[in-house]
C-alpha positions as a printed Julia matrix, in Angstrom:
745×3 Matrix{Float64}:
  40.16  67.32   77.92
  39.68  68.35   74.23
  43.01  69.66   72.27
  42.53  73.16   70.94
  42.8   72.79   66.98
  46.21  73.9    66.1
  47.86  74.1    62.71
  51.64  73.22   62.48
  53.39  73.48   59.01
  55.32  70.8    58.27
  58.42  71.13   55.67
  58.79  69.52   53.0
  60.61  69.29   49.73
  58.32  70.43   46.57
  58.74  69.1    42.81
  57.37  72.07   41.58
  58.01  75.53   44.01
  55.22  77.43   42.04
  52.55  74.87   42.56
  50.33  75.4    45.32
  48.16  73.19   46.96
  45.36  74.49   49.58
  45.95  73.18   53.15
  48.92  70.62   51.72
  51.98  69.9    54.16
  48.94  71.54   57.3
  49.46  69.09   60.13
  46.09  69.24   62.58
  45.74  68.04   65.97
  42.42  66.6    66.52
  40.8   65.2    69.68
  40.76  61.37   70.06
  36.51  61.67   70.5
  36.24  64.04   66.94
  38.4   61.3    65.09
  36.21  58.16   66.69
  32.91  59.91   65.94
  34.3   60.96   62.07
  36.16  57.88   61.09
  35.71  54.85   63.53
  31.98  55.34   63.69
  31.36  54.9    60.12
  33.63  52.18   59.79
  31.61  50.6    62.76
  27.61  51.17   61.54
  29.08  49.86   58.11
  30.04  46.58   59.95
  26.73  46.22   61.69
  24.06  46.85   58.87
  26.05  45.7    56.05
  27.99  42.52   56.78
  27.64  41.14   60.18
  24.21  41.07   61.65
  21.28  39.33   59.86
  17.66  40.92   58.63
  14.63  39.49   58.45
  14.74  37.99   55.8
  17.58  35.34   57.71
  20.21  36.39   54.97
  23.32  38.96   56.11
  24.63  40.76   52.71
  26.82  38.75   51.37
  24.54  35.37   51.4
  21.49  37.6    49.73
  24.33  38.68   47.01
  25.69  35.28   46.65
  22.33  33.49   46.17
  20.54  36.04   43.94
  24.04  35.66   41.36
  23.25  32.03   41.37
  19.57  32.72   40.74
  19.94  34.87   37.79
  22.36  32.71   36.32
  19.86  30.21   36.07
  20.97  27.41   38.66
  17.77  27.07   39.81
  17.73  24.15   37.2
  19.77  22.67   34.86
  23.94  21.16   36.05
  25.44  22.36   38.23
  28.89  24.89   37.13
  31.77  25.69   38.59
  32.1   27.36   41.97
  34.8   29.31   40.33
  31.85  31.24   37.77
  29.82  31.87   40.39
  32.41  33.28   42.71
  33.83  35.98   39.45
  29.82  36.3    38.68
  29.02  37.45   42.57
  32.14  39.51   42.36
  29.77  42.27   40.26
  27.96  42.52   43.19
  29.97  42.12   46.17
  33.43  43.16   45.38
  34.88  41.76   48.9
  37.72  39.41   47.23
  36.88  36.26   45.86
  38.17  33.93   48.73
  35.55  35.64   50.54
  32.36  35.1    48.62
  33.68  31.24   48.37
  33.99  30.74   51.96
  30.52  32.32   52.13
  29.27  29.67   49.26
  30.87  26.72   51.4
  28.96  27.29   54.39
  25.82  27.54   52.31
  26.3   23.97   50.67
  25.03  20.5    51.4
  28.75  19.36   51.47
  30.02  21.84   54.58
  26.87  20.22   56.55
  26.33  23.69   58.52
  22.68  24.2    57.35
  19.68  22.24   58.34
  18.79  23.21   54.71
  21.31  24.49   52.66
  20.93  26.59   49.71
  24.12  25.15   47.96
  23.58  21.42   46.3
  27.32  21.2    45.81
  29.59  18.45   44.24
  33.4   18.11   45.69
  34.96  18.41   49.11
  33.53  21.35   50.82
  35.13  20.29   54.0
  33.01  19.84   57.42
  31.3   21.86   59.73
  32.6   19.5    62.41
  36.33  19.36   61.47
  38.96  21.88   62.14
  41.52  20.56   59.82
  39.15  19.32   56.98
  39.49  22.21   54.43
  37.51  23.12   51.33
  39.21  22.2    47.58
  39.65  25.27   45.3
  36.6   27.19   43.68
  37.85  25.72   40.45
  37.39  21.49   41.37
  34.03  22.03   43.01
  30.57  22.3    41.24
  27.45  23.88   42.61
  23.6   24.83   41.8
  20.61  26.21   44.09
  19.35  23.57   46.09
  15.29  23.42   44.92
  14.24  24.88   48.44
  16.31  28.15   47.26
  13.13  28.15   45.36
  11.1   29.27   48.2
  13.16  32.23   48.09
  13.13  33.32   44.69
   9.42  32.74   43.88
   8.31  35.98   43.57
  11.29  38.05   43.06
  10.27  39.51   39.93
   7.06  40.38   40.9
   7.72  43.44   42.81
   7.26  42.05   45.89
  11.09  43.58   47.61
  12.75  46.68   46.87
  15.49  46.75   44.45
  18.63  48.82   44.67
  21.66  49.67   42.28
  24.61  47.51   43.06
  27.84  49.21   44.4
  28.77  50.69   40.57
  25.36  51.41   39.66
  25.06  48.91   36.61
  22.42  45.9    38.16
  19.81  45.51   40.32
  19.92  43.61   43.21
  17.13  43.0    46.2
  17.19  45.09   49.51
  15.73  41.68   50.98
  14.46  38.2    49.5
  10.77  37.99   49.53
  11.23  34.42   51.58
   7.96  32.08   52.04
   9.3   30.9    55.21
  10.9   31.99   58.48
  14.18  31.31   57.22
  15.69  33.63   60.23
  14.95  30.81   62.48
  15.18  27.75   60.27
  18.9   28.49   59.73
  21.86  29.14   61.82
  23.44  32.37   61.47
  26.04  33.21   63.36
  28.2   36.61   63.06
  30.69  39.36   65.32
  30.05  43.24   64.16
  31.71  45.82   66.62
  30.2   46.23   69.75
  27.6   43.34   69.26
  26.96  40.47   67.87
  24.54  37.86   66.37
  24.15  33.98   67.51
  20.77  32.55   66.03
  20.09  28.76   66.87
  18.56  26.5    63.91
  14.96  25.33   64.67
  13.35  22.57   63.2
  11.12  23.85   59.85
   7.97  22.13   60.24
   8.08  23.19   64.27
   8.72  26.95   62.92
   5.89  26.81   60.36
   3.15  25.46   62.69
   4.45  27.91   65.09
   3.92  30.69   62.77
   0.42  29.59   61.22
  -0.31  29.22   65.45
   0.74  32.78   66.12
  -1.12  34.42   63.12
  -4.07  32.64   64.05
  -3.69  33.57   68.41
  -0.85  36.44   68.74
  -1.08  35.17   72.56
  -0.22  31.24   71.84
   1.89  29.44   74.16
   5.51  29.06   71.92
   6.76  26.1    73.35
   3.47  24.04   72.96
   4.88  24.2    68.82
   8.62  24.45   69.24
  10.04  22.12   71.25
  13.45  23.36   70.73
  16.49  24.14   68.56
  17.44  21.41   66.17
  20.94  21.4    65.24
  22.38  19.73   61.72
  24.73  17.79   63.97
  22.1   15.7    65.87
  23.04  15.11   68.98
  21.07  15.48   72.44
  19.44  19.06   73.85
  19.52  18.97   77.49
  16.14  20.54   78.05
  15.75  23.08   80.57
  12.27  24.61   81.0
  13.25  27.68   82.19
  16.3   28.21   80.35
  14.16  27.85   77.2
  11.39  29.96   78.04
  13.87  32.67   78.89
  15.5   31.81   74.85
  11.85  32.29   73.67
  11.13  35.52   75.29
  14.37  37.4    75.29
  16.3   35.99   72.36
  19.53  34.98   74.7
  20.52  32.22   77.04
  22.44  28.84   76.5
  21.18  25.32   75.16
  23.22  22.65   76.27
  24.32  19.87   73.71
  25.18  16.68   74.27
  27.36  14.41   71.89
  25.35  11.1    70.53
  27.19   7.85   71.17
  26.88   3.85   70.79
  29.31   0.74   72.49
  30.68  -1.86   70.11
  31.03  -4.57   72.72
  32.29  -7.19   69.94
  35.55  -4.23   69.48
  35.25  -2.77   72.99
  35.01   1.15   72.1
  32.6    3.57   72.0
  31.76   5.28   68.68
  30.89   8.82   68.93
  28.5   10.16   65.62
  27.14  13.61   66.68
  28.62  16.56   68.06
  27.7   19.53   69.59
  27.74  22.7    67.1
  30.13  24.51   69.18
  33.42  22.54   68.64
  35.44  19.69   66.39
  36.31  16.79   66.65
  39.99  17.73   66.43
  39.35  20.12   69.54
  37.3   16.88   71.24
  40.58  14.86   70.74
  42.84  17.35   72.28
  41.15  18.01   75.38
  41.07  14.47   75.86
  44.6   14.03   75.19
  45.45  16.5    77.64
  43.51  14.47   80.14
  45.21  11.49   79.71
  48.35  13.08   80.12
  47.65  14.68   83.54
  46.29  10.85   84.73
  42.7   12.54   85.18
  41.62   9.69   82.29
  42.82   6.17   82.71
  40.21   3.9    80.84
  41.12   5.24   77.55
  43.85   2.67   75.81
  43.58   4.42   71.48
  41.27   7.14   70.16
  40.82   7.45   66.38
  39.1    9.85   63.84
  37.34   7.36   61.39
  35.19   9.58   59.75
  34.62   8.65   56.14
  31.68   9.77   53.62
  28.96   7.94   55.44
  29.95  10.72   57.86
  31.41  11.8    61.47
  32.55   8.82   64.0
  35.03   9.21   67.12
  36.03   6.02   68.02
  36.97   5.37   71.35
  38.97   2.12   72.59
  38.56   1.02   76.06
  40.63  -0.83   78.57
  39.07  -4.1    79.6
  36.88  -3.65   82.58
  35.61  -0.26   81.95
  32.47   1.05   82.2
  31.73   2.78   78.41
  28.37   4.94   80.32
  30.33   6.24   83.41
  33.76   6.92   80.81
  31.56   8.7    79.0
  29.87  10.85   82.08
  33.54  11.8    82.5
  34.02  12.64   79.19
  30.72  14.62   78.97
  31.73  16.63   82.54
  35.42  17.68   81.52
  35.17  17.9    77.52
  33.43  19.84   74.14
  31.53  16.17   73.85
  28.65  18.38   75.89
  28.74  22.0    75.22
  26.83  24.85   75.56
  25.67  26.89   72.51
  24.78  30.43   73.43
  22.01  32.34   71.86
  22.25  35.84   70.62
  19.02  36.5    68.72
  20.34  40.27   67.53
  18.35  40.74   64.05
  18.12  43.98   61.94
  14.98  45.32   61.48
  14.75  47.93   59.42
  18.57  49.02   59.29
  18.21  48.46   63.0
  19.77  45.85   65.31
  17.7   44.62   68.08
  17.89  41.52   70.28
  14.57  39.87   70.2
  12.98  36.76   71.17
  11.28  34.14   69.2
   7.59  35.56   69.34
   8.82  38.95   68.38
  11.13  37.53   65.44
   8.35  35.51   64.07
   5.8   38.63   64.27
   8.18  40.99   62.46
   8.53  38.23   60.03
   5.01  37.81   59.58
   4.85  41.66   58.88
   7.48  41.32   56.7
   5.48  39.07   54.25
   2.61  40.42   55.13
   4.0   43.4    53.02
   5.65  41.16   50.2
   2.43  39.61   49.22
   0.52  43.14   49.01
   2.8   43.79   47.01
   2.56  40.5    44.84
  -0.94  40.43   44.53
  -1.02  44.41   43.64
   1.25  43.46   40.98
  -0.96  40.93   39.54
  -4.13  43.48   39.91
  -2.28  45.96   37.96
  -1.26  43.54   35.28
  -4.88  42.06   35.37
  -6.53  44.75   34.57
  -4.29  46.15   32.01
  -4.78  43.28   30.34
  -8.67  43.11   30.51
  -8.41  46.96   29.05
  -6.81  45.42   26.25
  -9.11  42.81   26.07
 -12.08  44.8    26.17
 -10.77  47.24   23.07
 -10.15  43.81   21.26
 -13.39  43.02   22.05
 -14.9   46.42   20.36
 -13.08  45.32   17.13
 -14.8   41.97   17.22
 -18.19  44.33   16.32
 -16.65  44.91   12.99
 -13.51  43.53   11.75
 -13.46  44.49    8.45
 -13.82  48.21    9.28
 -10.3   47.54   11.32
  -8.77  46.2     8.16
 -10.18  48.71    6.01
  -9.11  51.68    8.58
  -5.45  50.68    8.76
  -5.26  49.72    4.8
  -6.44  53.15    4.06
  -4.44  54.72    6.17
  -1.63  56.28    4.25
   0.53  57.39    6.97
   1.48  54.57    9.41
   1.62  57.28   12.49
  -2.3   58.34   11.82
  -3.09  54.08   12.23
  -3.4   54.56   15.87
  -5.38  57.92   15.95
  -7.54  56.71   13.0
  -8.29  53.34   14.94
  -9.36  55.4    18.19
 -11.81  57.73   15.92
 -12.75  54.52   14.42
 -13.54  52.67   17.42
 -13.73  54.81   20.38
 -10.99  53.35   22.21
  -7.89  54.42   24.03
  -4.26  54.83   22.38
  -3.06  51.89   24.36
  -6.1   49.52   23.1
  -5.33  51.15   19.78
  -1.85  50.54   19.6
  -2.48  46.65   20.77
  -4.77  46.06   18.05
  -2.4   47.21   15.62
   0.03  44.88   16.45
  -2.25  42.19   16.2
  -0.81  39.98   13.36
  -2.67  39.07    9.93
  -3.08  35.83   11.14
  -4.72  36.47   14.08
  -7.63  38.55   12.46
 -10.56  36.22   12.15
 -13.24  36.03   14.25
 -12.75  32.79   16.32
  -8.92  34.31   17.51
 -10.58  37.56   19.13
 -13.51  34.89   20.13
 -11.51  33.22   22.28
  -9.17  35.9    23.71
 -12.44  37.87   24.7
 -14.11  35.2    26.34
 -10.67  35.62   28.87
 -12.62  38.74   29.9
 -14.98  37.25   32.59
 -12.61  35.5    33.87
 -10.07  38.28   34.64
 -12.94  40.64   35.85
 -13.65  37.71   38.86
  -9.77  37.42   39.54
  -9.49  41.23   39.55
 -12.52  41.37   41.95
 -10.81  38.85   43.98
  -7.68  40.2    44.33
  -8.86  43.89   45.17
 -10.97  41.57   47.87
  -7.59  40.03   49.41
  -5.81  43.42   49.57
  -8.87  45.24   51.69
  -8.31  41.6    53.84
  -5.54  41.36   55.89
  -7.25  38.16   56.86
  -7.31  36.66   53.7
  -3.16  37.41   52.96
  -2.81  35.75   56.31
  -5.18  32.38   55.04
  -2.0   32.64   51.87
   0.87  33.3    53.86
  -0.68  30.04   56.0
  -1.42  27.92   53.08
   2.43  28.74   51.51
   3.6   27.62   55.39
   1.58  24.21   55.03
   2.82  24.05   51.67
   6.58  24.27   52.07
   6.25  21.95   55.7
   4.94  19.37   53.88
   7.51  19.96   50.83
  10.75  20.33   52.87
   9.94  19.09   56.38
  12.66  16.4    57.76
  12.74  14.72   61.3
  14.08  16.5    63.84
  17.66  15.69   64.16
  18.75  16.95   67.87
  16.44  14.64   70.39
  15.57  16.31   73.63
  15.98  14.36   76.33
  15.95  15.56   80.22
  19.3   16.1    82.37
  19.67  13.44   84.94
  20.02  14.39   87.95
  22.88  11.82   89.08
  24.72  13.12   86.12
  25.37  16.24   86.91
  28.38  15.61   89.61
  30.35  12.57   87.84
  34.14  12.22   89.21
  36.68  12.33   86.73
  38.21   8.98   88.26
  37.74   6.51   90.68
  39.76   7.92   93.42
  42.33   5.58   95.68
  41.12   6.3    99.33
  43.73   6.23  101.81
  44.85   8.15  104.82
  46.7   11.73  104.56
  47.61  14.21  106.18
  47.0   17.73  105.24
  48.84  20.92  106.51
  47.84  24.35  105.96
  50.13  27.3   106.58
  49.39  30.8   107.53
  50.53  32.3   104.38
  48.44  30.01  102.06
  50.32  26.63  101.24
  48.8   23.77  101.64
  50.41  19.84  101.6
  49.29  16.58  101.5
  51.7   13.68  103.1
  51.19   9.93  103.36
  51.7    8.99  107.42
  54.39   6.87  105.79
  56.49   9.82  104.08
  55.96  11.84  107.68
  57.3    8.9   109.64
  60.32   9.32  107.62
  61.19  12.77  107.71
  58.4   14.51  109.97
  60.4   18.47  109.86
  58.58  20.72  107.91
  59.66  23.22  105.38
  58.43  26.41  105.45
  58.97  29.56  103.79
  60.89  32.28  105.9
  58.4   33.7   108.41
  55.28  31.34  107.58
  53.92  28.81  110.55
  50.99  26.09  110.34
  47.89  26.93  110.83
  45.62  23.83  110.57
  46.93  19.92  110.58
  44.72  17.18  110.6
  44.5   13.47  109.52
  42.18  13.05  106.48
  41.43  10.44  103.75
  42.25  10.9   100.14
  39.1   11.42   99.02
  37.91  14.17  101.39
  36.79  17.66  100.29
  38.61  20.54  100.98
  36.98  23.9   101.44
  39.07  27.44  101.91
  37.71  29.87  103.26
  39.22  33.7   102.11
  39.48  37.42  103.33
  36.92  38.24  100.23
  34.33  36.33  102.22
  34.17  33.59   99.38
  34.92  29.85   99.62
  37.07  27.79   97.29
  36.45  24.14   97.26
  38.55  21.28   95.75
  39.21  17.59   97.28
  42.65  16.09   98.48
  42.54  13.77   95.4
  43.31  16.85   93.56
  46.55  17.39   95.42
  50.2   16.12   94.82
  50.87  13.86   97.47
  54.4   15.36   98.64
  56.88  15.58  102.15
  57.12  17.91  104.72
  60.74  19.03  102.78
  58.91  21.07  100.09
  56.96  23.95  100.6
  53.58  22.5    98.73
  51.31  24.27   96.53
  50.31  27.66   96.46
  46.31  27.98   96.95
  46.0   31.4    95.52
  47.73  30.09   92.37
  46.39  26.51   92.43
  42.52  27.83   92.78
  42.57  30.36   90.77
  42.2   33.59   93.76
  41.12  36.76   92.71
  43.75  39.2    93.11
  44.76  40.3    96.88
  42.58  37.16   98.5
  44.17  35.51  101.05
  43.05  31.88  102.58
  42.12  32.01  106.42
  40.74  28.64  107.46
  40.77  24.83  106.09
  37.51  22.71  106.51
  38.03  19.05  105.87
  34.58  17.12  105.23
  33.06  14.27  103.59
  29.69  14.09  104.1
  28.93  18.16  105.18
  27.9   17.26  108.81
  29.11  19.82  111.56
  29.1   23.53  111.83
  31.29  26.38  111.1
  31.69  28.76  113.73
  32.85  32.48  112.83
  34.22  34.64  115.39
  34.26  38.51  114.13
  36.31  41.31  115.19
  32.96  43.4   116.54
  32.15  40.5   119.1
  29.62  38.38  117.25
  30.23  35.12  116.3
  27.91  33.21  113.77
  27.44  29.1   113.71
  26.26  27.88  110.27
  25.67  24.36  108.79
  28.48  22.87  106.95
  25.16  21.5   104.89
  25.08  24.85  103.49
  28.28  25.31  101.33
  27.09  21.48   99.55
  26.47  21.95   96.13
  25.1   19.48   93.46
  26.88  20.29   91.1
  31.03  20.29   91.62
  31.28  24.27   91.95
  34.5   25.67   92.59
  33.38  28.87   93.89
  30.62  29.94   96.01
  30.14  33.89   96.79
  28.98  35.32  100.54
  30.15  32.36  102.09
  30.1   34.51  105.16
  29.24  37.77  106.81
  31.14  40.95  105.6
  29.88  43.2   107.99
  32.91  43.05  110.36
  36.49  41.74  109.67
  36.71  37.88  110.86
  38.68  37.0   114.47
  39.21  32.96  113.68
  37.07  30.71  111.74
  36.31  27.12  113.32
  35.21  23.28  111.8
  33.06  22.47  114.54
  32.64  18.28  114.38
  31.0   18.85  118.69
  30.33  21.77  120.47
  33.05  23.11  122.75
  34.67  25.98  124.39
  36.47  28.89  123.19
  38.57  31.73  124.56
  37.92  35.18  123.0
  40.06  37.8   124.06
  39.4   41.42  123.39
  42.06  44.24  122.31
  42.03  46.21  125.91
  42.38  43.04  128.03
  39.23  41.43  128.91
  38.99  37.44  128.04
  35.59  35.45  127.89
  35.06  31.78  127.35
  32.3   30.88  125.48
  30.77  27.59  124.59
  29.36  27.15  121.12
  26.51  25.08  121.96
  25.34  28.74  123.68
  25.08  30.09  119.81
  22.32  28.6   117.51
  23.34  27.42  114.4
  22.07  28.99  111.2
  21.45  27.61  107.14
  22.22  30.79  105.91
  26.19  31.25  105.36
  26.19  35.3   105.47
  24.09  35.39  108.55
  25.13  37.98  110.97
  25.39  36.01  114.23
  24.62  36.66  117.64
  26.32  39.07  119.72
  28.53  37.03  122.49
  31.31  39.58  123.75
  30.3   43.24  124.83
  32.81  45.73  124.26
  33.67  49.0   125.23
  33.95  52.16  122.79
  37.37  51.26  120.23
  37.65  47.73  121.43
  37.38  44.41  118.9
  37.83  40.76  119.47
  41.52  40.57  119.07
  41.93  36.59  119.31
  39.85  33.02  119.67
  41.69  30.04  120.54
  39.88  26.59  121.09
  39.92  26.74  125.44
  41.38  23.87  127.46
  41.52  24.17  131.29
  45.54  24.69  131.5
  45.44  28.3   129.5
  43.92  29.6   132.82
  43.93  29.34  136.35
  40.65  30.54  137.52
  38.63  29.89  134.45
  34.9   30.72  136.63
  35.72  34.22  136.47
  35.73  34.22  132.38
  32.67  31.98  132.25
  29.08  34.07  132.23
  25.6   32.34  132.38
  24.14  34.95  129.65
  25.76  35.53  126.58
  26.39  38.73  124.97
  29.04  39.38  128.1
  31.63  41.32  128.59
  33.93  38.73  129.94
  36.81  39.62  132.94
  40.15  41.8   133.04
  42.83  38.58  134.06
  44.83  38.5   136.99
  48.68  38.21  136.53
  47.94  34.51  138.04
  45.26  33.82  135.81
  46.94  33.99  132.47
  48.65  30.56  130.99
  51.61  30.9   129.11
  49.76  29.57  125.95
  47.36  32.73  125.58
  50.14  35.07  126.13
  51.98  33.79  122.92
C-alpha cells in the first residue's frame, strides 16, 4: 500500500543562518512505484532506444556515431590513422568514455574477426572474437580506416536522404539513421542486453540476404528459405539444420541454431586439429570444460591439448592416445562440450523508437520501407537541384540573345546593388537568374561558353522528367533499390563460411566412454540412497549401513552398464545408468539421489527400475484402487534425457510402483481390512505413461489401497477367498487364520 506523502525536517547545521533555501533540509517519503515510474523508468527507455537494441538500419548508437566520425574525417580513403584520433574525434559525439567507443571500434574491425564484413580495416592486434584471454593493444599502437564496403553506407549521406539531428551539445550534425544500400540488420551480428529485453541477431550470408530481398520485393508471399539457407557465422563451422527450428527463426525472429566446431585428423602426428568454433564460446572456455573432464575420468583418450593458434588463424590441437578413435572422441567431445553449441536468436529491432521482435520476412519488409523512403528522398534531392539548375540555365540562355546588352547593362550601372534589378528589367528574368549571371566571370562571356552550358538544358529537362517519373513509381524505386542489391552482391559477396550439413541420427546419443561391463549390485533405500557394490566387496562385508530409521527398498543384481530410472512423488522420472555411480560397500551410506540428480525441491524417489533394453512393464498401484500397466518402451528416449515430465498418473496418490520382467500376482490390501490378489496379466498394458488405469479394487466410501506386496502362497492360508474371476472387486475381510505373518508387518 502507497505511503501518504509526509514531510519531516531534518536538522542541520547552516553556514549562513539568514540564507534560506525553499524546500532545503525537507525529507519526503515517496512510494517505491512513484520513484520506479520517475527515475528507474527513464533510466530504463534510455537503455533500450539509445544504446542497446539495434534499428533498422543494423547500427545501435554508438556504431552509427563511431562510423559517421570516421567518415567525415575522411577514412573512406587515404592511410589509415590512429585509433587513438578517432576515439578523441567520436568523443564529440558520443561522450560515453573513451575505452568505450574503442571497444566498440574493435568489434567493428577486420582484426577482432566478429563481422562477416567489418567496417574497420584495422592494422595491430585487435585481439579475437574466439579468445577469452587474447586482448586488444592500446588505441594509441593500432591504426584504422573504413573498410570500402562502409561505402555502401555513406553513399548518399549528404544527399538528404536520413534525418539529421544536433549532437548531445548542439554544435554538429549527426544522422538519426545511415541511409544503408543493403540489409545490413541481417548481414551482421548484433548482439546486445537493455533492461527487460534484449537483442540476439544471427549473421546471414550477403548475397543469400540480397537475393532474398530482390525475391520479396518482387513476390511479398515468397517462400524465405528457398533464398536463405541459413545463418552464416564468421567462424565457419557446421549449422546443424533443423527444418522446423528454422522456419520457426524465419517467422518469429527467435529459436536456437545449433553449431558445430570444424575439425581435421593428422594421422602422421596422431591429433585432431580443431579450426572453427561455434560463436557462442572460446577456445579458452573449450579447453576448460575439457580439462574438467579429464579430471573426473569421463575422458580417457586425450594424452596433451594445445592452443596453436598463430596469424594464419584459430587451431585446437588435440593429441590422442594410440588406439583411439579421433570421430567417436570427437562425438564425445561434441555431446559434453562448447565444441557444438547452440546460438539463440533474439531478432528484437527498433522500429521507429520502438522495439519489436520480428522475424526475417518482417525485418526485411521494414527494411525495404526504410529505403524505400531514403531514395525518395535522394532522387527528390536531385529533382530539386535539377531544376534549379535548368532555371539558371535557361536565364543564361536569355543572355545568349544579346550579350553585349549584358555587358553594357552592368558597365553602366553605377551602383553595384541596381546590377541585379537592372539585369531583370533588362532581360525579363528572375533575381536568382539575375544574380547568377552576374557572377559569371569576364572570361566566361563569349558566346561558345553560354553555347555549351545551354545546350546542358535538354538534357536536364529529360532527367527532370525522369526523375518526377520514378517518384510517382514506387515500382521503378523498387527496379533501383534491386539493381543497388545486384550491385553490392556481386561487389562484396564471399562464400558462405558456416556449411549446413544434417544431424545424424546415430549422433545424437554418443557415450562419454566406453563403459567396463561387469556385475553389480544395486540397493535402494526408502529414504533415497542408492549404492552400487561389486559381489566381491559384498562377499566381504555383506552388513549394510544405513542411516538411523531408513530400510531397503529395492536390491537386485545388475550389470555396470544398465540404466537406472527413479521414479518420484512429483510424478516425474529421473534417469541415469550404474556407470555413473561410485562403486562403494555396504559400510557407507551411498549417494544421495535428490542431490546427485538434481530433484526439485520436496521430491522424494519411490521406486528403482533397472533395464537395458526397455522390455517389460511398469505396473502402478494407486491409492483410489486403480492400478495402470505401461510399457517400459515408453520412458526410452533418443536422445540421453535426464528428465522426463508425467511419467505417471497424478490423479490419485501412488500405493507401490512395480518392474514387471513376467506377469504375476499381487496382494492389495485396503485401509478398512479387505485384501485382494490380483494378477497383472488381468490389466492391459498401455504406451501412454500418465494413463489412468483400470479400476481393480472396489472400495467403500473413505477407504484407499493402503498396501501392494508382490503375493506368494505362504502370506495366506486360504488364498481362493481373495482371488475374484472379474476384476474391479472388492476383495475379502481375512480370517484371523488367513493372515501370514509377512502381511501383518
Amino acid at each position: 500500500m502507497a505511503k501518504s506523502k509526509k514531510e519531516r525536517p531534518v536538522k542541520h547545521a547552516a553556514a549562513n543562518e539568514n540564507a534560506v533555501i525553499e524546500n532545503a533540509g525537507v525529507q519526503i517519503d515517496q512510494p517505491i512505484t512513484e520513484t520506479l515510474e520517475k527515475n528507474y523508468m527513464p533510466y530504463a527507455m534510455s537503455v533500450i532506444v539509445s544504446r542497446a537494441i539495434p534499428e533498422i538500419d543494423g547500427f545501435k548508437p554508438s556504431h552509427r556515431k563511431l562510423l559517421y566520425t570516421m567518415y567525415k574525417m575522411g577514412l573512406l580513403s587515404g592511410a589509415r590513422t590512429k585509433s587513438a584520433n578517432v576515439v578523441g574525434s567520436t568523443m564529440k559525439l558520443n561522450p560515453h568514455g573513451d575505452q568505450a567507443i574503442y571497444d566498440t571500434m574493435v568489434r567493428l574491425s577486420r582484426g577482432y574477426e566478429a563481422l562477416l564484413h567489418p567496417y574497420v580495416d584495422s592494422k595491430g592486434n585487435f585481439g579475437k572474437a574466439f579468445s577469452r584471454d587474447m586482448v586488444c593493444a592500446a588505441p594509441r599502437y593500432t591504426e584504422v580506416k573504413l573498410a570500402p564496403i562502409a561505402a555502401e553506407l555513406f553513399n548518399e549521406i549528404d544527399r538528404d536522404t536520413v534525418d539529421m539531428v544536433d549532437n548531445y551539445d548542439g554544435t554538429l550534425k549527426e544522422p538519426v539513421l545511415l541511409p544503408v544500400r543493403f540489409p545490413t540488420i541481417l548481414v551482421n551480428s548484433n548482439i546486445g542486453i537493455a533492461v527487460g529485453m534484449a537483442s540476439s541477431i544471427c549473421p546471414f550470408n550477403l548475397q543469400e540476404v540480397c537475393n532474398t530481398t530482390i525475391e520479396l520485393m518482387k513476390n511479398p508471399e515468397h517462400d524465405i528459405s528457398l533464398t536463405l539457407n541459413g545463418p552464416d557465422f564468421p567462424g565457419g563451422g557446421f549449422i546443424l539444420y533443423d527444418r522446423e527450428t528454422m522456419q520457426k527463426i524465419y517467422a518469429t525472429g527467435r529459436g536456437g541454431v545449433r553449431v558445430r566446431a570444424r575439425y581435421h585428423y593428422d594421422k602422421q602426428n596422431n591429433c585432431v586439429e580443431v579450426t572453427e568454433i561455434p560463436p557462442s564460446t572460446t577456445v579458452e572456455a573449450i579447453m576448460d570444460k575439457v580439462v574438467d573432464l579429464i579430471k573426473q575420468g569421463k575422458i580417457r583418450e586425450i594424452s596433451d591439448m594445445r592452443d596453436e593458434t598463430d596469424l594464419k588463424g584459430l587451431k585446437l590441437a588435440i593429441d590422442l592416445k594410440r588406439g583411439v578413435d579421433p570421430d567417436k572422441l570427437m562425438q564425445k567431445l561434441f555431446r559434453f562440450t562448447p565444441l557444438e553449441d547452440s546460438f539463440s536468436c533474439n531478432f528484437n529491432v527498433l522500429i521507429a523508437g520502438v522495439p519489436r521482435v520480428m522475424g526475417v520476412r518482417e525485418i526485411l519488409n521494414e527494411w525495404i520501407a526504410f529505403r524505400l523512403e531514403c531514395l525518395r528522398r535522394r532522387v527528390y534531392f536531385d529533382l530539386q537541384k535539377s531544376k534549379s539548375k535548368l532555371h539558371l540555365l535557361l536565364g543564361l540562355r536569355k543572355i545568349l540573345l544579346d550579350i553585349d546588352k549584358a555587358v553594357r547593362i552592368v558597365r553602366e550601372t553605377e551602383i553595384e546593388k541596381e546590377v541585379v534589378p537592372n539585369l531583370m528589367i533588362g532581360f525579363g528574368i528572375d533575381e536568382i537568374q539575375a544574380e547568377y549571371v552576374a557572377e559569371i566571370k569576364l572570361r566566361h562571356l563569349n558566346r561558345e561558353y553560354i553555347l555549351k552550358r545551354t545546350e546542358e538544358v535538354d538534357a536536364l529537362k529529360a532527367e527532370i522528367a525522369d526523375m518526377e517519373e520514378t517518384l510517382a513509381s514506387p515500382k521503378k524505386i523498387k527496379a533501383l533499390i534491386s539493381d543497388e542489391l545486384r550491385e553490392v552482391s556481386k561487389k562484396y559477396g564471399k562464400p558462405r563460411r558456416s556449411l549446413i550439413i544434417e544431424p545424424d541420427e546415430n549422433e545424437e546419443d554418443p557415450s562419454i566412454e566406453e563403459v567396463p561391463d561387469y556385475p553389480v549390485n544395486l540397493f535402494f533405500t526408502a529414504h533415497g540412497y542408492f549404492k552400487k557394490i561389486t559381489p566381491l566387496s559384498l562377499r566381504m562385508s555383506s552388513e549394510q549401513m544405513l542411516k538411523e530409521g531408513d530400510s531397503i527398498l529395492q536390491q537386485c543384481e545388475a550389470r555396470n552398464g544398465d540404466e537406472l530410472l527413479f521414479f518420484t512423488n512429483k510424478q516425474q522420472v529421473y534417469k541415469s545408468r550404474a556407470c555413473e555411480f561410485d562403486d562403494t560397500k555396504a559400510s557407507v551410506l551411498g549417494d544421495y539421489l535428490p542431490a546427485k540428480l538434481g530433484f526439485d525441491e520436496g521430491e522424494v524417489p519411490l521406486a528403482m527400475a533397472v533395464t537395458r533394453d526397455y522390455k517389460g512393464y511398469m505396473l502402478f498401484f494407486f491409492q483410489n484402487g486403480k492400478a495402470a500397466k505401461v510399457d517400459l518402451s515408453a520412458y526410452q528416449t533418443k536422445t540421453r534425457r535426464k528428465k522426463l515430465l508425467s511419467a505417471f498418473s497424478d490423479k490419485s496418490e501412488t500405493a507401490a510402483i512395480f518392474q514387471l520382467g513376467e506377469e504375476r500376482e499381487f496382494l492389495m490390501k485396503a485401509s478398512m481390512g479387505r485384501m485382494l490378489i490380483v494378477d497383472s496379466g488381468a490389466i492391459s498394458s498401455k504406451t501412454t505413461k500418465n494413463t489412468q488405469g483400470v479400476a481393480v479394487m472396489t472400495l467403500r466410501k473413505n477407504a484407499f489401497v493402503e498396501r501392494v506386496v508382490p503375493f506368494s502362497p505362504e502370506m495366506v492360508a486360504n488364498e481362493h477367498r481373495f482371488r475374484t474371476k472379474n476384476l474391479p472387486a472388492a476383495g475379502a475381510l481375512p480370517r484371523a487364520e488367513d493372515v501370514g505373518e509377512q502381511l501383518t508387518l
